[in-house]
C-alpha positions in Angstrom: 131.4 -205.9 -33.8 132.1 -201.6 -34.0 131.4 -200.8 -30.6 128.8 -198.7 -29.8 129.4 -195.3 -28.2 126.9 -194.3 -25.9 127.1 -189.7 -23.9 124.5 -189.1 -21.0 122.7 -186.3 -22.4 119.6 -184.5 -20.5 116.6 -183.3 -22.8 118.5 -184.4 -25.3 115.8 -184.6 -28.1 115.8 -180.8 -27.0 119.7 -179.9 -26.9 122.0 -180.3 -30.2 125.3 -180.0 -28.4 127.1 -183.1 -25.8 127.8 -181.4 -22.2 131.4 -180.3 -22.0 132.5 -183.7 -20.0 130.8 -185.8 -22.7 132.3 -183.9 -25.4 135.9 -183.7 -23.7 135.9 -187.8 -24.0 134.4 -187.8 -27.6 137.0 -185.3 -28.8 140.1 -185.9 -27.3 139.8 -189.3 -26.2 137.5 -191.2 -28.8 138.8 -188.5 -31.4 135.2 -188.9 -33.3 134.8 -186.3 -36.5 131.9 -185.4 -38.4 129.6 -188.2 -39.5 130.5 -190.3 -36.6 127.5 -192.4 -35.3 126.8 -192.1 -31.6 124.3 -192.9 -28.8 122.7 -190.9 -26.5 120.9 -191.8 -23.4 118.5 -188.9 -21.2 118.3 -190.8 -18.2 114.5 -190.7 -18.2 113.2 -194.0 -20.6 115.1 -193.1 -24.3 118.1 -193.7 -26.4 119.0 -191.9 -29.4 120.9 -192.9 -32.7 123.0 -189.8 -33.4 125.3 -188.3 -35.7 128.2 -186.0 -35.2 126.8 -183.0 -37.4 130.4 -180.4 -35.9 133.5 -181.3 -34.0 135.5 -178.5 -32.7 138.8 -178.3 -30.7 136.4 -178.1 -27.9 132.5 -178.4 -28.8 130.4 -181.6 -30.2 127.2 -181.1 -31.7 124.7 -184.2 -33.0 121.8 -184.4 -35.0 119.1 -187.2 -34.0 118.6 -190.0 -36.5 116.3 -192.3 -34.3 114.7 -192.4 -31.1 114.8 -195.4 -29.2 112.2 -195.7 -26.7 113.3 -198.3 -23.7 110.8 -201.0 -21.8 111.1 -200.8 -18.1 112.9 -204.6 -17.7 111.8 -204.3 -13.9 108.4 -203.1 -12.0 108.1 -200.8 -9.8 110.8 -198.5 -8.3 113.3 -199.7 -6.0 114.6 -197.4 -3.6 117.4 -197.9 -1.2 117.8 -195.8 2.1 121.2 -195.7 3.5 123.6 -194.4 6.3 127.0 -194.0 4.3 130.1 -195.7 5.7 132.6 -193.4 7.2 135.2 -195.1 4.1 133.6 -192.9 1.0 135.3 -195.6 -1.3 132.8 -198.4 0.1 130.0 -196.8 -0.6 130.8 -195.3 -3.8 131.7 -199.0 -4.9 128.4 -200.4 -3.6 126.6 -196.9 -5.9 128.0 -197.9 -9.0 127.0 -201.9 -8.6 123.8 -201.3 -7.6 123.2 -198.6 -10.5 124.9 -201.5 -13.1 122.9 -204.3 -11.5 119.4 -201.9 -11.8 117.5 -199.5 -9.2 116.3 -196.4 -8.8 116.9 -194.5 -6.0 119.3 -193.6 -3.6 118.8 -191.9 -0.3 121.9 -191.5 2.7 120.3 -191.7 5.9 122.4 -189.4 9.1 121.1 -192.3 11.7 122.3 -192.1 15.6 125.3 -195.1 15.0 126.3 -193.1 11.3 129.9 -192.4 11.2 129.5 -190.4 8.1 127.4 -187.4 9.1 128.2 -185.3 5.4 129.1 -186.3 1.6 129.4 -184.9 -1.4 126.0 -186.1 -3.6 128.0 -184.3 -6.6 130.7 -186.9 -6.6 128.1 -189.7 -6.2 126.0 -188.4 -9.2 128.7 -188.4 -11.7 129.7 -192.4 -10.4 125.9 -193.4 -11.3 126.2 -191.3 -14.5 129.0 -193.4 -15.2 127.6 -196.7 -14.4 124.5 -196.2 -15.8 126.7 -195.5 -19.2 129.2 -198.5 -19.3 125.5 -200.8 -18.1 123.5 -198.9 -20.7 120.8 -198.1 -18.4 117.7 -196.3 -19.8 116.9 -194.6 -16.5 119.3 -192.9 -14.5 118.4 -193.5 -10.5 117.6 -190.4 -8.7 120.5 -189.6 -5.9 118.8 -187.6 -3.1 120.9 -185.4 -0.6 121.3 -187.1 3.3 119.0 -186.3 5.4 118.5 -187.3 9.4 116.5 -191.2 9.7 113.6 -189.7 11.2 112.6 -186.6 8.7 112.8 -189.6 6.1 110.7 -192.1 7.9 107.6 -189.1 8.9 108.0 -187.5 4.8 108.7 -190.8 2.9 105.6 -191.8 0.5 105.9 -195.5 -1.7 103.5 -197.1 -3.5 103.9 -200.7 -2.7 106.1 -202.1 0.1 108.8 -200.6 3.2 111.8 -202.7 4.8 113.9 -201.8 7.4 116.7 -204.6 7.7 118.5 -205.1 11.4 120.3 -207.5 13.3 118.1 -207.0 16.3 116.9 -210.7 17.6 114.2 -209.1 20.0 112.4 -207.8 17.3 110.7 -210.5 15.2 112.1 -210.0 11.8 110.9 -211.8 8.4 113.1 -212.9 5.5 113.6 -209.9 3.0 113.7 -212.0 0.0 110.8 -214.4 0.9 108.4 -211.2 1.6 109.4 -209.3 -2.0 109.1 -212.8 -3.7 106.2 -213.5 -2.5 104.9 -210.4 -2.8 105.7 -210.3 -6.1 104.1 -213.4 -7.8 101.1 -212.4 -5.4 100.7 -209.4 -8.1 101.7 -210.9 -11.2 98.6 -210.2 -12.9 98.0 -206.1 -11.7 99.9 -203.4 -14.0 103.3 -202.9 -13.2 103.2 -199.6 -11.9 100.2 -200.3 -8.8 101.8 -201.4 -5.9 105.0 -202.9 -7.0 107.8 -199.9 -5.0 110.4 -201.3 -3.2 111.7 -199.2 -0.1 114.7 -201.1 1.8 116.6 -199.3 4.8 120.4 -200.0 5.5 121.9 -199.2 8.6 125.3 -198.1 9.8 127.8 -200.2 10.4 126.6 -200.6 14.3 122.9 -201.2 13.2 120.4 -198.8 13.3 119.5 -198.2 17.0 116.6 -200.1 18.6 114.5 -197.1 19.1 115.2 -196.0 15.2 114.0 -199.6 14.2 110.7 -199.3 16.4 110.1 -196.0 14.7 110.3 -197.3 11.8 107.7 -200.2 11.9 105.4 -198.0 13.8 105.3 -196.1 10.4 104.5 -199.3 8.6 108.0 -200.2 7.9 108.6 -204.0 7.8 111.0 -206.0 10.3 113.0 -207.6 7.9 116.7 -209.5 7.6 119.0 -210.3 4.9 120.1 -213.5 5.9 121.8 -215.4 8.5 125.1 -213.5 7.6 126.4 -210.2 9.2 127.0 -208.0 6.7 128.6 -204.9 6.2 126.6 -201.7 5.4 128.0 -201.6 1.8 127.2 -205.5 1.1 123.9 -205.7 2.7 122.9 -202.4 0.8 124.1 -204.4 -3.2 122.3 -207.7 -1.6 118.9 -205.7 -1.1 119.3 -203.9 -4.3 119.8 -207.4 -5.6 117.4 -209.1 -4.2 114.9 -206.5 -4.8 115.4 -206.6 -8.7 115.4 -210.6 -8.5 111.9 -210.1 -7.2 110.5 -207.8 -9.6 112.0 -209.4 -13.0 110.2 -212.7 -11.2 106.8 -210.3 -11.8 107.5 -209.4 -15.0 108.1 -212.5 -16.6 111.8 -211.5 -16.6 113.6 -214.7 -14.8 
């Protein structure tokens, strides 16, 4: 089977040209030539069957045969709130598996316990790019800048449901998975888009503090854990990500 070539282009039923990345890898490293097909993907719902229409030393430029507009294969949005491990390479990993297994945003969270106080949101935007690429992704997740726990929790809007997972035994906690599963065939018969958001926090690796996780559910958060297992940041944030698409293909029809 010819394998199929798929370039992240934005507006790209508007532009006629591949960014200078994407066209660096189709010229010098795939070596495509006029009349090549392609695939392009915008990030926000379409693919595009494509032909190389001019390949310079440096330059690709397409014309658009078909446009291929994608089904959502989850509902809702699924967003993941984070506090980034001080190891960059941890969390990077746990970006691009949760971009190939399917969500759609990211926040980093600067909490009292983080150990990671800056990072570059640059880096972490070409990883999803990337990921959402090699998993051919219709919808490219939305990486937000860090910002400190608390602006978060008072600006932070969703239109369904908000976790906040800890390890904190003096605060009565619920299962994670039961509550979204649940949840979920509770609502299999309203439109996808009503009520179906998924917002999970992650702490640091030493937890979120006990005073962050009370502010937290005094703004309608949910008490929530993971599982009997200790896990680290990066692992419990792909296990919510995880669990949280489980949950909504369940509603869909999807599982």
């Amino acid at each position: 089977m010819k394998e199929v070539r798929y370039f992240f282009v934005p507006n790209a039923n508007v532009e006629k040209e591949l960014p200078t990345e994407e066209a660096i890898h189709a010229l010098r490293v795939l070596r495509l030539k006029e009349g090549d097909e392609i695939f392009l993907m915008d990030g926000e719902g379409s693919f595009y069957q494509a032909e190389v229409s001019l390949a310079t030393s440096k330059k690709c430029f397409y014309t658009i045969k078909q446009v291929l507009k994608q089904e959502p294969t989850w509902c809702g949005k699924i967003h993941l709130a984070i506090a980034p491990t001080k190891d960059m390479g941890r969390m990077e990993w746990m970006v691009e598996k949760a971009t190939e297994i399917g969500f759609d945003e990211i926040t980093f969270l600067n909490c009292k316990f983080s150990e990671r106080k800056v990072l570059r949101t640059d880096r972490i935007e070409k990883i999803v790019i990337s990921a959402v690429k090699q998993s051919h992704k219709a919808w490219k997740p939305v990486v937000n800048d860090m910002t400190s726990f608390c602006k978060f929790i008072d600006n932070h809007k969703c239109n369904g449901q908000k976790y906040i997972c800890h390890c904190y035994s003096e605060i009565d906690r619920d299962d994670f998975f039961t509550l979204i599963d649940t949840f979920a065939h509770n609502v299999q018969d309203i439109k996808p888009s009503i009520g179906n958001d998924i917002t999970v926090l992650v702490g640091p690796e030493g937890d979120f503090s006990i005073e962050e996780v009370r502010y937290a559910i005094d703004h309608g958060f949910k008490s929530v854990t993971l599982g009997n297992s200790r896990l680290r940041t990066e692992t419990a944030g792909l296990s919510a990500v995880m669990m949280s698409q489980l949950a909504r293909r369940v509603c869909t029809g999807g599982i």
